[in-house]
N, C-alpha and C positions, 0 to 999 in steps of 0.2 A: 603444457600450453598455458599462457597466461592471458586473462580478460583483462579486459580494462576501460574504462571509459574518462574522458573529459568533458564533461558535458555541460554542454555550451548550449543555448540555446536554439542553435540551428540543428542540434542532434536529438532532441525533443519531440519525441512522435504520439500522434491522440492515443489512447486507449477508447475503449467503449464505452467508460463510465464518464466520462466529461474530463478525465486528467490526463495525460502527459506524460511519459516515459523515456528515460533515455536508459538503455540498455548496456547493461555490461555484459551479461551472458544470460542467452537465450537457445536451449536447445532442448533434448531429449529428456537428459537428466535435471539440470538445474535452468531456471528463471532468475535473472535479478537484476537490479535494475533501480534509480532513481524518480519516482515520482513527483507530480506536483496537480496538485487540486487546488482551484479557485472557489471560491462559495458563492459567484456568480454565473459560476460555468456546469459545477456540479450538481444535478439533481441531488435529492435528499430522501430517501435513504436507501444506500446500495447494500444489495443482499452478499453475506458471506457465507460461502459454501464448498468447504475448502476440501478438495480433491486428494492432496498430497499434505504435507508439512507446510506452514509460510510463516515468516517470521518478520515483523516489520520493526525498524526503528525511526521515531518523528525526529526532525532535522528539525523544524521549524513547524509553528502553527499547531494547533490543537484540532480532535478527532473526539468521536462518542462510538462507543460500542457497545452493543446490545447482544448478548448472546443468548440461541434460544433454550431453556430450561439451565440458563445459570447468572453468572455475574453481568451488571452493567458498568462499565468506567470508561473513566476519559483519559485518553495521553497527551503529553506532550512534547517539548523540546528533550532528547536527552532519554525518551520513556520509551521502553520496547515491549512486545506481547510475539508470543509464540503461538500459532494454534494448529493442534494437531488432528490430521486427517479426520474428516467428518464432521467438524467444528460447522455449527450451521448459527448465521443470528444475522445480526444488519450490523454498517456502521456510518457515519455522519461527520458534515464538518461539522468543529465549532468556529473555527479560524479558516484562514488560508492556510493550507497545509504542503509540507516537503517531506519526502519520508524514504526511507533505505528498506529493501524489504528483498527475502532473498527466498525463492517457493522451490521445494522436491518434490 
């Protein structure tokens, strides 16, 4: 089977945290999917508390990540981060942010 999305703007659905999603595959096993955060839309700051794998990469606009009892840094265009099962911390805009991110 193959996923796939084009995502256009009328395929853009809320999420919980103030962004935006257009989904490519959404099931049992895998999540994934194209985001978009506003920095007038999104509160400041959303907890990360990662149940499975997730791995995201910024398409556009910049992010702040806080993780708890370890690193803090910022991504970018182009800048991916991996975090594995039980990863707990917060993360933030810096920018208006677009991001590819795909969770197990």
């Amino acid at each position: 089977m193959i996923h796939t999305n084009a995502a256009t703007a009328e395929e853009f659905v809320p999420l919980g945290d103030g962004g935006t999603v257009s989904w490519v595959r959404q099931d049992e096993d895998v999540r994934a999917g194209t985001c978009v955060y506003m920095l007038t839309e999104a509160g400041d700051p959303h907890e990360i508390d990662v149940s499975g794998s997730e791995t995201l990469l910024v398409l556009e606009g910049r992010l702040r990540f806080e993780i708890a009892d370890g690193p803090s840094f910022e991504l970018g265009p182009g800048e991916s981060v991996s975090f594995e099962q039980g990863t707990v911390g917060s993360w933030s805009l810096v920018e208006d942010a677009k991001l590819f991110f795909v969770a197990t």
